[in-house]
MDAnalysis code that builds the backbone (N, CA, C; Angstrom):
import MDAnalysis as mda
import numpy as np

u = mda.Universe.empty(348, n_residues=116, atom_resindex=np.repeat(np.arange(116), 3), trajectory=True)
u.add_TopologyAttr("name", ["N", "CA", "C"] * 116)
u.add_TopologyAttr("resid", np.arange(1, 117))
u.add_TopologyAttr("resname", ["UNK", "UNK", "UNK", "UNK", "UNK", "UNK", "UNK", "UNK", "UNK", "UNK", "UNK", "UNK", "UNK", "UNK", "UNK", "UNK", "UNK", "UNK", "UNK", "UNK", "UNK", "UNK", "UNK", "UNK", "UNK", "UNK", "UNK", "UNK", "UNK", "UNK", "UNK", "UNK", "UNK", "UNK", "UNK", "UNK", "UNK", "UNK", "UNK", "UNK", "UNK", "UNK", "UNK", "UNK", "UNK", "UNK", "UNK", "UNK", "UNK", "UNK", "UNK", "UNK", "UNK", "UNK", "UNK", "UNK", "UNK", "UNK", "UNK", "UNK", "UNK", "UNK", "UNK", "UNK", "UNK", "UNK", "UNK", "UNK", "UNK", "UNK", "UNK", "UNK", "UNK", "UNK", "UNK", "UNK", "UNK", "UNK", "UNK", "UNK", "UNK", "UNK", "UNK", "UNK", "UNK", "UNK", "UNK", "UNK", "UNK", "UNK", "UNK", "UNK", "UNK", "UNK", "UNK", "UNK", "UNK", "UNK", "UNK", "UNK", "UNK", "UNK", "UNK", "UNK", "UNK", "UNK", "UNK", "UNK", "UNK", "UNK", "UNK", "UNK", "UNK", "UNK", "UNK", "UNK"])
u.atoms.positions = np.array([
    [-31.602, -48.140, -16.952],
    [-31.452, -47.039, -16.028],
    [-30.977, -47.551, -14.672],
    [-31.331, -48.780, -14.171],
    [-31.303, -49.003, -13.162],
    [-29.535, -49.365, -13.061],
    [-29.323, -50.007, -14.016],
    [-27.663, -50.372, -14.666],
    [-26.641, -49.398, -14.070],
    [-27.181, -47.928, -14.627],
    [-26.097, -46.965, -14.304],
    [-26.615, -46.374, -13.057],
    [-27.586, -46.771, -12.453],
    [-27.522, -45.810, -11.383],
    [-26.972, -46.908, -10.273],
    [-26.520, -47.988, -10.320],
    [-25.851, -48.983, -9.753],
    [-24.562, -48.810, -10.033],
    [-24.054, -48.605, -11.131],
    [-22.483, -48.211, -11.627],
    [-21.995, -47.081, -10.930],
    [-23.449, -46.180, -10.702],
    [-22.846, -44.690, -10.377],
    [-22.605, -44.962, -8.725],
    [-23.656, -45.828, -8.312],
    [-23.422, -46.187, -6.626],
    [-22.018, -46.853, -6.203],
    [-21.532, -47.440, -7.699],
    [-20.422, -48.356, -7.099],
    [-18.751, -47.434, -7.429],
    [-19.186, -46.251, -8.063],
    [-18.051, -45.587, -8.389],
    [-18.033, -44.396, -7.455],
    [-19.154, -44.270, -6.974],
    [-19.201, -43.270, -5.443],
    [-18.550, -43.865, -4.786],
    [-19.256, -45.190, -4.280],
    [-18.216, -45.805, -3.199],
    [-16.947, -45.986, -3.376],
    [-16.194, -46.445, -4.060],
    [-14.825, -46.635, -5.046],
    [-14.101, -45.012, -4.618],
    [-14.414, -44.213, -4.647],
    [-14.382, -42.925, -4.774],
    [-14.513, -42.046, -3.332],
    [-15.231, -42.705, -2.650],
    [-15.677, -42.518, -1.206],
    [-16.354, -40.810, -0.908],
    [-17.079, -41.307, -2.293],
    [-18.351, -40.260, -2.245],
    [-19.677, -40.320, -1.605],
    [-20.187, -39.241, -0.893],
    [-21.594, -39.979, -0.253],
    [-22.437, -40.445, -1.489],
    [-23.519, -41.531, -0.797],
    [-24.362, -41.469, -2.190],
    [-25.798, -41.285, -1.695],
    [-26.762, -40.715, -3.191],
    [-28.077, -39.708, -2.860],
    [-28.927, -40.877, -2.341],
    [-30.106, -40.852, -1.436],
    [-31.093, -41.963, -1.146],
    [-31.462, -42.162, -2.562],
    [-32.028, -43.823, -2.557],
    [-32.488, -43.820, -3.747],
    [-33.431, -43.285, -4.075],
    [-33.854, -42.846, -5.317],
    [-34.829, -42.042, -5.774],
    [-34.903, -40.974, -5.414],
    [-34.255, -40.486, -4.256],
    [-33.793, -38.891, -4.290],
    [-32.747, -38.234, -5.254],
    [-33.577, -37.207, -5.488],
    [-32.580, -36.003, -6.574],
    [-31.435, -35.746, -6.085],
    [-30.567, -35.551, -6.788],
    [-29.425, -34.808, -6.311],
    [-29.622, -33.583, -5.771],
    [-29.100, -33.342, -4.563],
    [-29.171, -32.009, -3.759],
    [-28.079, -30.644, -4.539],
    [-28.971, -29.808, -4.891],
    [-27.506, -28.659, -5.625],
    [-26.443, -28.761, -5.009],
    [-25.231, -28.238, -5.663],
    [-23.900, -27.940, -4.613],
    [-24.263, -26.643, -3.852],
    [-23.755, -26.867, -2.424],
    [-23.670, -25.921, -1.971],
    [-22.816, -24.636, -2.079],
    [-23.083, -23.415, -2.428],
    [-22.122, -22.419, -2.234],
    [-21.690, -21.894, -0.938],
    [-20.089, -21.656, -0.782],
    [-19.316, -21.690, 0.042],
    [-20.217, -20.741, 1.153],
    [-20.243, -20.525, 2.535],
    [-20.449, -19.695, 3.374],
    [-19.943, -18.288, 2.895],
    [-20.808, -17.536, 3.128],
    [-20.074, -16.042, 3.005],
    [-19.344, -15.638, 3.961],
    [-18.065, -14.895, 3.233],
    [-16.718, -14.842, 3.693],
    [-17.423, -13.471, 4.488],
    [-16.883, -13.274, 6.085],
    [-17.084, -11.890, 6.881],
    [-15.964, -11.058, 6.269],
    [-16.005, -9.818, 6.583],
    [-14.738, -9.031, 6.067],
    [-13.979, -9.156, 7.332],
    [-13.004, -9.190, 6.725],
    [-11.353, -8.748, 7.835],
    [-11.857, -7.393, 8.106],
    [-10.950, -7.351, 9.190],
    [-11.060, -5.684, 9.627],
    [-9.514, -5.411, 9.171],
    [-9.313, -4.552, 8.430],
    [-8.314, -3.671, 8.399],
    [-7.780, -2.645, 9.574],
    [-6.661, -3.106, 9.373],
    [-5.849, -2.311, 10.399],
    [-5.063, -1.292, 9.887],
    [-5.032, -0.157, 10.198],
    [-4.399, 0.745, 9.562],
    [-2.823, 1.117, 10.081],
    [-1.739, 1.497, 9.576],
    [-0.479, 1.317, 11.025],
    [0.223, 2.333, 10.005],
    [0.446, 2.926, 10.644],
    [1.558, 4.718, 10.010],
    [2.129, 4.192, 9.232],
    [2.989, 4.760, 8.454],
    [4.061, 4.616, 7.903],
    [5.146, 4.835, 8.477],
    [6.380, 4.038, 8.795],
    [7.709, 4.190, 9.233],
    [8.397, 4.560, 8.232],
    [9.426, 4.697, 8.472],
    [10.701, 5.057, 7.561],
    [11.785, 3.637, 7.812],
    [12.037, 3.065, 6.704],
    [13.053, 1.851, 6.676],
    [14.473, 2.774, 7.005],
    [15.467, 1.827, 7.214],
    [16.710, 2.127, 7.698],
    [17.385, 3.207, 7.237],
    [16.725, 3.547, 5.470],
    [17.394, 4.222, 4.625],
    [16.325, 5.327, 4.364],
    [15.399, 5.501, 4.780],
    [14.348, 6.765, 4.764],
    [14.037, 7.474, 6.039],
    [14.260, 8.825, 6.161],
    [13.629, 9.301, 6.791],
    [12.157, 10.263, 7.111],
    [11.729, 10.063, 7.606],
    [10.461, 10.888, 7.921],
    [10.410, 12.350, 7.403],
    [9.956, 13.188, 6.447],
    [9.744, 14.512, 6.591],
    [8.301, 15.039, 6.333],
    [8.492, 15.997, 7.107],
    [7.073, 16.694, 6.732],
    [6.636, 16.864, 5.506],
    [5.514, 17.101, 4.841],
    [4.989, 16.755, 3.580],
    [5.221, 18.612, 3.418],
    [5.362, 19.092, 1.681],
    [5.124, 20.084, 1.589],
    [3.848, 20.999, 2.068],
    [2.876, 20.690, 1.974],
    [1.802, 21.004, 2.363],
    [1.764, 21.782, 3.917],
    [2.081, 20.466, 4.557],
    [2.899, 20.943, 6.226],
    [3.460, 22.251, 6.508],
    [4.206, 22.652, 5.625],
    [5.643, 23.519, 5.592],
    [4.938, 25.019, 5.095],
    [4.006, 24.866, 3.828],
    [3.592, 26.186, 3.299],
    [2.535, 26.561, 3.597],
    [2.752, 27.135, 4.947],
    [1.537, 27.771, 6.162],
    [0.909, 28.606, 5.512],
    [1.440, 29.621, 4.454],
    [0.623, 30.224, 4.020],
    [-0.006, 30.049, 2.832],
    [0.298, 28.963, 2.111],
    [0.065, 28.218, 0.910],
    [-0.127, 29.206, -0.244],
    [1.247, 29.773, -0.487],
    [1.282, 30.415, -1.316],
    [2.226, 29.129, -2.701],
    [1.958, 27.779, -2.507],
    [2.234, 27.273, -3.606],
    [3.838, 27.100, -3.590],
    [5.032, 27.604, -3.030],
    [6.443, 27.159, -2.627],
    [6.829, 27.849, -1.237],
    [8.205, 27.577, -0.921],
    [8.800, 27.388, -0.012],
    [9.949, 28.288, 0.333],
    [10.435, 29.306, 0.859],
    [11.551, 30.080, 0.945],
    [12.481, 29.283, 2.001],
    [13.240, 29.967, 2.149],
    [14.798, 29.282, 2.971],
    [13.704, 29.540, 4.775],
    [13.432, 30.207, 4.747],
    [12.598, 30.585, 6.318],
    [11.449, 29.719, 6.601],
    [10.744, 28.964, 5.594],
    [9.864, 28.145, 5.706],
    [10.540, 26.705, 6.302],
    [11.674, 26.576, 6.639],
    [12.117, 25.394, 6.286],
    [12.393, 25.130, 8.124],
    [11.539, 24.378, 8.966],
    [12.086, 25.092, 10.505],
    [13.498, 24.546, 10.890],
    [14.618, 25.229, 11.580],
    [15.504, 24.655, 12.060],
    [15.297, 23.738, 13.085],
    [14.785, 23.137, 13.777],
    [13.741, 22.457, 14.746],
    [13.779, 21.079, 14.532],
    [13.471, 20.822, 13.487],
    [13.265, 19.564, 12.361],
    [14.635, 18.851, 12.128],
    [15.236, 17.820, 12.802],
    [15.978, 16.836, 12.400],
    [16.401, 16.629, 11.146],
    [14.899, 16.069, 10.536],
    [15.073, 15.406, 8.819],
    [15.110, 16.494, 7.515],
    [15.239, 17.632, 8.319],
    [15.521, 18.851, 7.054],
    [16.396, 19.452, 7.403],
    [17.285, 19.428, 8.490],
    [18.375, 19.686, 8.284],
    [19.411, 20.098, 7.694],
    [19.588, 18.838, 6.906],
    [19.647, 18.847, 5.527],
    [19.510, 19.806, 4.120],
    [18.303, 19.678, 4.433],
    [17.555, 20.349, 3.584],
    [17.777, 22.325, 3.593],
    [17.775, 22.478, 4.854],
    [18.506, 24.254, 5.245],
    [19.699, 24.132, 4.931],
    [20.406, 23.198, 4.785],
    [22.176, 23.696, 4.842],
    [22.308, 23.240, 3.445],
    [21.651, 22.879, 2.303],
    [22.057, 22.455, 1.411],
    [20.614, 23.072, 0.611],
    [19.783, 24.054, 1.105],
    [18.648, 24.936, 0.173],
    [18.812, 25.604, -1.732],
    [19.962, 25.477, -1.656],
    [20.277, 26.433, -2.885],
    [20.562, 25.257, -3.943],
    [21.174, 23.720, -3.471],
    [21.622, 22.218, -3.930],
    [20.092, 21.999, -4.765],
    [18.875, 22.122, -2.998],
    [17.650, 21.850, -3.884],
    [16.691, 22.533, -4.716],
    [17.291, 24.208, -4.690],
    [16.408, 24.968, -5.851],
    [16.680, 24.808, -7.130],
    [16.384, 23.829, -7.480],
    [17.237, 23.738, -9.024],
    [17.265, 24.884, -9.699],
    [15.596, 25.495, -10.141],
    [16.179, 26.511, -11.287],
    [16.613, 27.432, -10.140],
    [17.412, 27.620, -9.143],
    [17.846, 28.803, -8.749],
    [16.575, 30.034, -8.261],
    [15.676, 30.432, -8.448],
    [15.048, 31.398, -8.132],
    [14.868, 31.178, -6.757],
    [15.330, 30.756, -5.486],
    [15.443, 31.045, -4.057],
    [14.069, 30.609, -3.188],
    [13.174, 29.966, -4.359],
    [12.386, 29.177, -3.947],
    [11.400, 27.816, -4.159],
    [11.323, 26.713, -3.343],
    [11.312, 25.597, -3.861],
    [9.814, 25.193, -3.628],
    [9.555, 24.677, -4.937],
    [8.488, 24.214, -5.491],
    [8.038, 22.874, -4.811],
    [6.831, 22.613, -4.886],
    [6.402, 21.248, -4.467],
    [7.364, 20.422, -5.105],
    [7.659, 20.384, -6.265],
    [8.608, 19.414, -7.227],
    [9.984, 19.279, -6.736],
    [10.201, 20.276, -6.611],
    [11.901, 20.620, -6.148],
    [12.050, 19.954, -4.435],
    [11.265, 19.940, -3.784],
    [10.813, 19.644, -2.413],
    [11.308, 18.279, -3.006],
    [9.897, 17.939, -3.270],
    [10.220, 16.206, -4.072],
    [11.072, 15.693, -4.193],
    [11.655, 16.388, -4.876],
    [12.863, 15.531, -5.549],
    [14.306, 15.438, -4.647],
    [13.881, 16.706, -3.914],
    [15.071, 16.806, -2.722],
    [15.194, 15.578, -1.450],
    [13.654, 15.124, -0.975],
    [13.427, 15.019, 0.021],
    [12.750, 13.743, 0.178],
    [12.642, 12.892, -1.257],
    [11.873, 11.666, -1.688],
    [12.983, 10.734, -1.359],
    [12.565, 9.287, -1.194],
    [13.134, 8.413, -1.835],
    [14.265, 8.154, -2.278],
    [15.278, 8.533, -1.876],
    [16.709, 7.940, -2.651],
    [17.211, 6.320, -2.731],
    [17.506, 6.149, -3.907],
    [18.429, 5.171, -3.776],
    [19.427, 4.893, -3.097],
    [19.814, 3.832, -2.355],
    [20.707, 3.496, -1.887],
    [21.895, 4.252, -2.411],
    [22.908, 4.910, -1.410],
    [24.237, 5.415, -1.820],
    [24.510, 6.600, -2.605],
    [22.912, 6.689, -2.682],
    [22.613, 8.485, -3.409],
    [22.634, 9.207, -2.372],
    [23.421, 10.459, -3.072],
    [23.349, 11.591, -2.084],
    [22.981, 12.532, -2.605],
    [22.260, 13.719, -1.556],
    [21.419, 14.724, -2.334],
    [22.356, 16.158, -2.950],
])
């Protein structure tokens, strides 16, 4: 016994491990300090070069009757613009008023070089 606990002293050192007093136990490993939380920062959403900002449907259907007529749409608004001069482009099925979906799809996300 004494053999390897001399081997083990000489492969600590070799190794440039501390080594335990003799006849002291090995001390457990320690577990790491507990991590504090980050604080999260919260920061709007922008619009990249190729998105613009619009009001969410929700915004728009004051009276939340569930879609959107051509009068819901304010002339006021920059980023719908668009969206008034080209109303009939985004009613797909035609019935003169646009659905949360139809909104969507008008007013989401385009790909690069897509036009609505």
């Amino acid at each position: 016994m004494q053999g390897l606990r001399f081997r083990c002293h000489a492969l600590a050192m070799l190794l440039g491990l501390p080594l335990a007093a003799a006849g002291a136990q090995e001390a457990p490993p320690q577990s790491p300090p507990p991590q504090q939380p980050q604080p999260t920062t919260m920061t709007p959403a922008t619009p990249t070069t190729n998105q613009v900002q619009v009001p969410g449907f929700g915004d728009l259907d004051k009276a939340h009757r569930g879609y959107l007529d051509r009068s819901d749409i304010p002339k006021d608004v920059e980023s719908l613009r668009d969206l008034r001069m080209h109303f009939n482009d985004a009613d797909l099925n035609h019935d003169g008023l646009l659905t949360p979906d139809e909104y969507g799809a008008y007013t989401g996300p385009k790909a690069p070089g897509q036009a609505h």
